[in-house]
C-alpha positions in Angstrom: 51.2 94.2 137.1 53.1 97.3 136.0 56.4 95.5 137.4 56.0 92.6 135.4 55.3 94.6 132.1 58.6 96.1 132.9 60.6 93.2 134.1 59.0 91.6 130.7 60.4 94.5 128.4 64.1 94.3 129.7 63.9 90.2 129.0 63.5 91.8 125.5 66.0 94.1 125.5 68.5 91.5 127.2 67.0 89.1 124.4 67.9 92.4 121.6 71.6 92.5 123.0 72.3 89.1 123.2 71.8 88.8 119.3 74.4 89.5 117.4 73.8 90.1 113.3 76.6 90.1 111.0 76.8 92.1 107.5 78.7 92.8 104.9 79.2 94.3 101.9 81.8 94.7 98.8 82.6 91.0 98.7 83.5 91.0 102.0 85.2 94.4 102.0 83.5 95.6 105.1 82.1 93.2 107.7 79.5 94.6 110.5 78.9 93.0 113.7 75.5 94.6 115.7 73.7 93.7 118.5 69.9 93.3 118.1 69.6 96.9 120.5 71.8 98.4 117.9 74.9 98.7 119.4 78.0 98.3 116.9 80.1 96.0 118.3 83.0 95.4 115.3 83.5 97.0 112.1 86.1 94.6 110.2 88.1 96.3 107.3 90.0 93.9 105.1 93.0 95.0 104.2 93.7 92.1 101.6 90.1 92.8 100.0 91.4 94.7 96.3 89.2 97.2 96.9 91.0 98.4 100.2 93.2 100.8 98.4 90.0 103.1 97.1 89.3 104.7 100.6 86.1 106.2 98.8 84.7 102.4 97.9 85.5 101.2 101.7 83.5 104.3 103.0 80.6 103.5 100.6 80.1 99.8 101.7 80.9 100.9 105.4 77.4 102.5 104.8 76.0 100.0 103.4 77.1 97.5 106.2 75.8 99.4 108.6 72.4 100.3 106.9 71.7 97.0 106.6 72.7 96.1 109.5 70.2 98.8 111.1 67.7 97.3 109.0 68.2 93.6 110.4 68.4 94.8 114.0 64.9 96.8 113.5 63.1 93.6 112.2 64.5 91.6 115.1 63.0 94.4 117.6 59.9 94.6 116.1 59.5 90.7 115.5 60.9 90.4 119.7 57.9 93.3 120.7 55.2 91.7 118.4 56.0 88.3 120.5 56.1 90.0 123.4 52.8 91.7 123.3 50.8 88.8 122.0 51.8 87.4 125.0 50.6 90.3 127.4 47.3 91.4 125.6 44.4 89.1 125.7 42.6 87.7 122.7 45.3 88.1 120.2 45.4 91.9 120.3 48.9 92.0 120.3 49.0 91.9 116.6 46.5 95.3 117.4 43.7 93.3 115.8 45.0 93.2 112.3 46.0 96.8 112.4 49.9 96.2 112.5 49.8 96.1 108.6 48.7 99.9 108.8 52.4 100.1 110.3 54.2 98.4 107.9 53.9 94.8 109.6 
């Protein structure tokens, strides 16, 4: 059983990295690209953007990008384990009988 659990949480984390989430911020200024697990796989900068010349204003929305695109990947992760654990516990307790809006869900 404890094998399967296990197997069953890396077909989430596979699931996690295979999902890529784009952001971006500054009208396009700064473009994110991250995996569901949170890995950063581009940061895109364009040059052509007006604000490209204030190096304080491409720093602030790199922030931003990536904030956000924290965020998105966290809601993926917990939507991916909420799935997940409704389908291991019995009787609906994977939503821990109503308590998940205790954690913010």
């Amino acid at each position: 059983m404890f094998q399967q659990i296990e197997e069953q949480q890396k077909a989430v984390q596979e699931k996690l990295a295979g999902h890529i989430l784009e952001t971006s911020s500054g009208e396009g200024l700064v473009t994110v690209r991250m995996a569901g697990n949170k890995e950063v796989r581009s940061i895109i900068i364009d040059r052509e953007h007006p604000g490209y010349a204030d190096a304080d204003q491409v720093e602030d929305h790199l922030v931003l990008a990536l904030n956000d695109a924290i965020r998105q990947a966290s809601t993926l992760e917990q939507e991916l384990v909420q799935e997940w654990m409704s389908s291991v516990l019995p009787g609906g307790l994977g939503a821990l009988g109503g308590l998940g809006s205790l954690f913010g869900k």
